[in-house]
MMTF fields as JSON, N, C-alpha, C and O atoms, coordinates in Angstrom:
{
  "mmtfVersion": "1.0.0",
  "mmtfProducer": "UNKNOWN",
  "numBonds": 343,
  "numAtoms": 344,
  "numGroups": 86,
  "numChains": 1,
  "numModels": 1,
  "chainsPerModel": [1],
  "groupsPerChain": [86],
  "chainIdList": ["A"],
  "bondAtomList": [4, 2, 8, 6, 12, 10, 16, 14, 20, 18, 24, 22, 28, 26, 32, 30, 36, 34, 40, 38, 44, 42, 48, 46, 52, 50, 56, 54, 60, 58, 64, 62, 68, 66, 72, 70, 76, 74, 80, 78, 84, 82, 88, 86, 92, 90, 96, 94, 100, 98, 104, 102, 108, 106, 112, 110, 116, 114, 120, 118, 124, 122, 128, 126, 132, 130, 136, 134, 140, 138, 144, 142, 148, 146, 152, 150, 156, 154, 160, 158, 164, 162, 168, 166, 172, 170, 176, 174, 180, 178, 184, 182, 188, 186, 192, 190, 196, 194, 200, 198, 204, 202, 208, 206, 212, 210, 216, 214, 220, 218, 224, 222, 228, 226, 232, 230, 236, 234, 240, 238, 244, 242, 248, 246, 252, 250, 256, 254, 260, 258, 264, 262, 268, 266, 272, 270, 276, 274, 280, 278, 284, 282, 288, 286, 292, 290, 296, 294, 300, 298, 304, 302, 308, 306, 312, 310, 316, 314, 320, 318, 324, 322, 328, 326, 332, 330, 336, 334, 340, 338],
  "bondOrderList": [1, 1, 1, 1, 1, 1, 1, 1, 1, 1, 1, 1, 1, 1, 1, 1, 1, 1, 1, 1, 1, 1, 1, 1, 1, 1, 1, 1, 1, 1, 1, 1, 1, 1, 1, 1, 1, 1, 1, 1, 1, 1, 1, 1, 1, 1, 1, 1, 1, 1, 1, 1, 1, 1, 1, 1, 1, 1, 1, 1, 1, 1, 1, 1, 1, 1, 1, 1, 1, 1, 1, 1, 1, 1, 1, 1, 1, 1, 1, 1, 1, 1, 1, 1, 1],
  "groupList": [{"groupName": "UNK", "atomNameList": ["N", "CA", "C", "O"], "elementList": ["N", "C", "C", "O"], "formalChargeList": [0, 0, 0, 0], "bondAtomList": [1, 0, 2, 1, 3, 2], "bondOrderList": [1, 1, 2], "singleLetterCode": "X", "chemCompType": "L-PEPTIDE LINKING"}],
  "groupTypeList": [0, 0, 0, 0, 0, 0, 0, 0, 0, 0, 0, 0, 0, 0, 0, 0, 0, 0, 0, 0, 0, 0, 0, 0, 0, 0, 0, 0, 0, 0, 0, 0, 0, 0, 0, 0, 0, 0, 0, 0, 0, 0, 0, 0, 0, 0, 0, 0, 0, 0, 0, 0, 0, 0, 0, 0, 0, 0, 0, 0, 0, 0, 0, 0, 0, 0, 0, 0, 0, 0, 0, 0, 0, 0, 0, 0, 0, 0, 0, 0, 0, 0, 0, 0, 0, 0],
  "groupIdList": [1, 2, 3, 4, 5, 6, 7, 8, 9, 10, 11, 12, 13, 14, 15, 16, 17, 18, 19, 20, 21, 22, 23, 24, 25, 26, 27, 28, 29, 30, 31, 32, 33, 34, 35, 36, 37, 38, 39, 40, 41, 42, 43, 44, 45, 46, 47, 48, 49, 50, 51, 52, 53, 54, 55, 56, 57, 58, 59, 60, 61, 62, 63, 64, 65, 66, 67, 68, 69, 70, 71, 72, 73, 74, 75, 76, 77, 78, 79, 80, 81, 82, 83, 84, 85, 86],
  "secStructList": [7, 7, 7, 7, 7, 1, 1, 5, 7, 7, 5, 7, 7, 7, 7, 2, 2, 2, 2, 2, 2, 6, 7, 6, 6, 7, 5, 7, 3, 3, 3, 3, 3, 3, 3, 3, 6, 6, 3, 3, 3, 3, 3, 3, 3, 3, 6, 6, 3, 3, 3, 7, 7, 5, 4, 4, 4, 7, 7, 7, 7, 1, 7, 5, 7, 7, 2, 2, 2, 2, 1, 7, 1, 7, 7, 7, 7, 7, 7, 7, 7, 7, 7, 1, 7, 7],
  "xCoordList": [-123.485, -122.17, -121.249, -121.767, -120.069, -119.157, -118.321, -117.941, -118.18, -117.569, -115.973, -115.152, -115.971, -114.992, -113.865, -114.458, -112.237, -111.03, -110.634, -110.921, -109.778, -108.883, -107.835, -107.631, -106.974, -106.082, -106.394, -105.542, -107.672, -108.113, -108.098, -108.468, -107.603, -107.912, -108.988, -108.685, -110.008, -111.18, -111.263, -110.468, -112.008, -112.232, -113.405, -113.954, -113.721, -114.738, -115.766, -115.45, -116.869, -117.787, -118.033, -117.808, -118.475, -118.956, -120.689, -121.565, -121.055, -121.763, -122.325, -121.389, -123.055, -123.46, -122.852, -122.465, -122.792, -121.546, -120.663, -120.145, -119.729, -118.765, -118.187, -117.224, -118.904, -118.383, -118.42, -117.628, -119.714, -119.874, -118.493, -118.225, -117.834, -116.453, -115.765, -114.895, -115.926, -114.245, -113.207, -112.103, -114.107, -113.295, -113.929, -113.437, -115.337, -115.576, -115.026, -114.661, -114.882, -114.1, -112.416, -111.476, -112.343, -110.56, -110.351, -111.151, -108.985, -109.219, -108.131, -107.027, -108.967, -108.471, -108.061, -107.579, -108.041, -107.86, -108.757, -109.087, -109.25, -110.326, -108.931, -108.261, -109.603, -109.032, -109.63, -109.143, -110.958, -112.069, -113.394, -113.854, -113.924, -115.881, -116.486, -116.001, -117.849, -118.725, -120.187, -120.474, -120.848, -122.277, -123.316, -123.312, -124.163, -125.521, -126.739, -126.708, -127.688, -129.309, -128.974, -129.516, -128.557, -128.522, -127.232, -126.995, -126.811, -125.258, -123.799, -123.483, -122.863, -121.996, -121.008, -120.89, -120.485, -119.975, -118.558, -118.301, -117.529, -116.189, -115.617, -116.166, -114.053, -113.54, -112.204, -111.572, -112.025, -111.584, -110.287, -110.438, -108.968, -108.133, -107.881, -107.371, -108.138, -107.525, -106.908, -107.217, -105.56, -104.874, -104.434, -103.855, -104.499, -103.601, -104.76, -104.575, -106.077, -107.163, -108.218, -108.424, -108.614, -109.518, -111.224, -111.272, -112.669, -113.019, -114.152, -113.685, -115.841, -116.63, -117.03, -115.857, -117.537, -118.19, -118.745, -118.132, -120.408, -121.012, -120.552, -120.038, -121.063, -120.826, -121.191, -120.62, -122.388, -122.693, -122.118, -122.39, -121.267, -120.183, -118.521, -117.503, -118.752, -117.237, -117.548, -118.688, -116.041, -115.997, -114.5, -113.472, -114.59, -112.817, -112.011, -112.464, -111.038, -110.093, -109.246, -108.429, -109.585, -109.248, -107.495, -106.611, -107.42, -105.396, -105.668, -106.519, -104.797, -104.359, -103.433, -102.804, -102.85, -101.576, -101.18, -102.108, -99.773, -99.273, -99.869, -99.997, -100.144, -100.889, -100.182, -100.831, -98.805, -97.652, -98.005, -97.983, -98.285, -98.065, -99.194, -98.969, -100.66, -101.799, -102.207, -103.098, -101.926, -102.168, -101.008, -100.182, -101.338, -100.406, -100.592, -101.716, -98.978, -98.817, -99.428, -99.798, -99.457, -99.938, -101.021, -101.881, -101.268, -103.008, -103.066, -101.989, -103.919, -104.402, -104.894, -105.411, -104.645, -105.383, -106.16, -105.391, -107.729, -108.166, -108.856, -109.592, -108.83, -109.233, -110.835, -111.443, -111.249, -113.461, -113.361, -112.666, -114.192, -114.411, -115.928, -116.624, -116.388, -117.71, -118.346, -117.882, -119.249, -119.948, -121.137, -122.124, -121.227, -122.036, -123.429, -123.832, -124.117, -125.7, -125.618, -126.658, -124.316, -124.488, -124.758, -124.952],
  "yCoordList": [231.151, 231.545, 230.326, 229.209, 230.443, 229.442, 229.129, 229.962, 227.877, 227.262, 228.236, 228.505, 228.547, 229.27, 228.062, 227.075, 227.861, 226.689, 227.069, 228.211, 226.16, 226.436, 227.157, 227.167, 227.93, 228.765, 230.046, 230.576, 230.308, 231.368, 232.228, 231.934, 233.643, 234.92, 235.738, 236.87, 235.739, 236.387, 238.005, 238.424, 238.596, 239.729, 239.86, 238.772, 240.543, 240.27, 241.441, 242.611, 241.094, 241.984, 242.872, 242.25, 244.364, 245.197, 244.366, 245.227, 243.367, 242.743, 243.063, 243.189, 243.135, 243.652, 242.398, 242.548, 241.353, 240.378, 240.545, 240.562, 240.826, 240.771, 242.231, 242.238, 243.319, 244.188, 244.167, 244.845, 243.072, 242.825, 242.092, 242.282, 241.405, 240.348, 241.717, 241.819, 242.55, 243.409, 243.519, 244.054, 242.536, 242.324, 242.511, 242.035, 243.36, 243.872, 244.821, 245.878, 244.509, 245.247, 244.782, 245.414, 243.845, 243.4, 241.765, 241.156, 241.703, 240.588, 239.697, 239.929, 238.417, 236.998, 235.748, 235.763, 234.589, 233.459, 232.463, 232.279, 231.717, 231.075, 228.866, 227.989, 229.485, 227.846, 226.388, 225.284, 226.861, 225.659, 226.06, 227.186, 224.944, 225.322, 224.147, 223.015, 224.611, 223.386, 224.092, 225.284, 223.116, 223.626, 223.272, 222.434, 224.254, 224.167, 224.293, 224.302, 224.38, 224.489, 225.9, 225.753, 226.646, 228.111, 228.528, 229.544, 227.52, 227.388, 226.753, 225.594, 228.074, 227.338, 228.367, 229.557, 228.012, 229.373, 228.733, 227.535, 229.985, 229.6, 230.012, 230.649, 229.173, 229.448, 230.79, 230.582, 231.556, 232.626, 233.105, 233.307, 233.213, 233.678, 235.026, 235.204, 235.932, 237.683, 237.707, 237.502, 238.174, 239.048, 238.048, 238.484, 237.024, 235.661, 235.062, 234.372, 235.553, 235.163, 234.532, 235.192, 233.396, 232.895, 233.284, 233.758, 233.238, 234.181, 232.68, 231.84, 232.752, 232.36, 232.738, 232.609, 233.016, 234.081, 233.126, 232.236, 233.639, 233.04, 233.759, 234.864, 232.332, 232.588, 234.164, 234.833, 234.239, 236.162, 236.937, 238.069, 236.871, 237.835, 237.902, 238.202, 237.485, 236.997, 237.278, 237.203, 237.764, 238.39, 237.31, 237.394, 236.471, 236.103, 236.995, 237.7, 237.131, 237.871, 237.479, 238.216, 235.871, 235.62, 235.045, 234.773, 235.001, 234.0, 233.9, 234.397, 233.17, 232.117, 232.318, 233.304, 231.368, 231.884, 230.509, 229.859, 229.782, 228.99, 228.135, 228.716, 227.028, 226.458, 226.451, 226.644, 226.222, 226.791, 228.303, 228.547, 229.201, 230.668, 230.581, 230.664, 230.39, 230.547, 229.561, 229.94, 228.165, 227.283, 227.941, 228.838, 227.055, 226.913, 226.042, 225.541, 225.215, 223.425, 223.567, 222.484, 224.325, 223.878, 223.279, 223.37, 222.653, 222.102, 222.242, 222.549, 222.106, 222.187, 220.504, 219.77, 220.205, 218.791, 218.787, 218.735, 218.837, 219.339, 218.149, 217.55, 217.684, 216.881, 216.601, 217.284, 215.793, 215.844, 215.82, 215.069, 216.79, 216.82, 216.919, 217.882, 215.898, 215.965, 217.318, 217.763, 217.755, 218.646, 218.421, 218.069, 218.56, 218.218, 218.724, 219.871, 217.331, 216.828, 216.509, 216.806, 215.735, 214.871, 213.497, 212.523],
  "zCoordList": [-139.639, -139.165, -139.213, -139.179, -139.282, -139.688, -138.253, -137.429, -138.223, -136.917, -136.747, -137.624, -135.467, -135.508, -135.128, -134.696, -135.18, -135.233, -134.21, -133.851, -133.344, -132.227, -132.809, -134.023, -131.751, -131.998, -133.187, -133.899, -133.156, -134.446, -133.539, -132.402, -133.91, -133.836, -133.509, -133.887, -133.036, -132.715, -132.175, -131.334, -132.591, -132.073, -130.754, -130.585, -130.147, -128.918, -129.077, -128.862, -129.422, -129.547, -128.752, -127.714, -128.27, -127.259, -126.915, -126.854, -126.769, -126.309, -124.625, -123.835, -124.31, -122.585, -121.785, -120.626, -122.337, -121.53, -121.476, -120.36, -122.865, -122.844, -122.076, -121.31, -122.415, -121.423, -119.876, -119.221, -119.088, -118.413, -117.688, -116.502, -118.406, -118.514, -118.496, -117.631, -119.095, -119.097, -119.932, -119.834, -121.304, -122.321, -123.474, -124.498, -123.527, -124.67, -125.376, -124.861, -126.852, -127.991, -127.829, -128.311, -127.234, -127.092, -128.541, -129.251, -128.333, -129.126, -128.521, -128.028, -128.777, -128.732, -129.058, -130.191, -128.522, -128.974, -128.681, -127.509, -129.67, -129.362, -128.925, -129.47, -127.295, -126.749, -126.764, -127.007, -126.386, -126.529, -126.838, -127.028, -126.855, -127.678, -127.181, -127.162, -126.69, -126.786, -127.177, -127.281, -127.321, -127.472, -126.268, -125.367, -126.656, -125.605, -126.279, -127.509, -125.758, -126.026, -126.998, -128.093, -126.941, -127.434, -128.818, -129.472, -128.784, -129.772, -129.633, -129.363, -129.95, -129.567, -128.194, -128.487, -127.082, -126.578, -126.687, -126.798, -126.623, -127.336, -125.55, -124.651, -125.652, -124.485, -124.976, -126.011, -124.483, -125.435, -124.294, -123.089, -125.109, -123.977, -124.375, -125.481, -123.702, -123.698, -122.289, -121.115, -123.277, -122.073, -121.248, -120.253, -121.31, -119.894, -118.881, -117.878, -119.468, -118.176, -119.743, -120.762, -119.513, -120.408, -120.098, -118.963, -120.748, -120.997, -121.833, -122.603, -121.312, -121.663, -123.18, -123.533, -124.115, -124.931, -126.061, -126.651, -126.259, -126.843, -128.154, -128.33, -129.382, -130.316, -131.226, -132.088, -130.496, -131.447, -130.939, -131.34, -130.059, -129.299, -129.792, -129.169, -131.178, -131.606, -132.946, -133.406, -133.893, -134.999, -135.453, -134.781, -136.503, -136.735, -137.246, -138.148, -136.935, -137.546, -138.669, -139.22, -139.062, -140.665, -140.228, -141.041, -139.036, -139.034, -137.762, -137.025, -137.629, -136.359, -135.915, -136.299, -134.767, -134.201, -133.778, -133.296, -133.858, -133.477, -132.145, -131.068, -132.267, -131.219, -129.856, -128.828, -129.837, -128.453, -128.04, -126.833, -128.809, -128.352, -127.46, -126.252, -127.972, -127.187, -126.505, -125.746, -126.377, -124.983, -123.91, -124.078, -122.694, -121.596, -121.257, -121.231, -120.639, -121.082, -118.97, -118.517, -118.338, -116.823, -116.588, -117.464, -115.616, -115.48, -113.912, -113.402, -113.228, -112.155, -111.836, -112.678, -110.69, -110.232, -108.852, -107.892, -108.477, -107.728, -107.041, -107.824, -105.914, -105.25, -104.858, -104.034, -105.388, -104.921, -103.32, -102.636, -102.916, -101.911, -101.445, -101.768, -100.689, -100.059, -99.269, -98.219, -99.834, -98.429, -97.706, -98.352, -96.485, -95.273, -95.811, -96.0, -96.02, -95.912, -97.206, -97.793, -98.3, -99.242, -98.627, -99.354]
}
C-alpha cells in the first residue's frame, strides 16, 4: 500500500472501528501519521472533529485539498500537572 500525503483526500472504510468512531463510510482529510508496531495510523479530519484510523481503514481518493482549507491555525496549551502518589 502506498504512503498516504498530508492534506490527501481519503475515504473511511466501514471498518468495525471506524463505525465504532461514527465515521465509517464518510470521507476525509488525512492531517497527521505516525507509525506503530502494526503500521501506519493516519490522523484523519471528518466533519471538524479529527479521527484516529489505521491505515487498512482508508481508501485515497486520488486529490487533495489546499493545505489552509483542512488545517486549523488554533492550538491548545495545557499545563503538566502532578497527581497524588507520583
Amino acid at each position: 500500500m502506498t504512503e498516504m500525503d498530508f492534506d490527501e483526500v481519503v475515504f473511511v472504510l466501514e471498518t468495525s472501528h471506524a463505525v465504532e468512531l461514527g465515521v465509517g463510510g464518510s470521507t476525509g482529510v488525512v492531517l497527521g501519521k505516525s507509525r506503530d508496531v502494526d503500521g501506519i495510523i493516519y490522523a484523519v479530519l471528518v466533519g471538524g472533529e479529527t479521527f484516529m484510523i489505521p491505515e487498512s481503514g482508508l481508501v485515497s481518493a486520488g486529490h487533495w485539498v489546499a493545505s489552509e482549507e483542512s488545517s486549523s491555525v488554533e492550538s491548545v496549551k495545557v499545563q503538566a500537572e502532578r497527581y497524588s502518589g507520583e
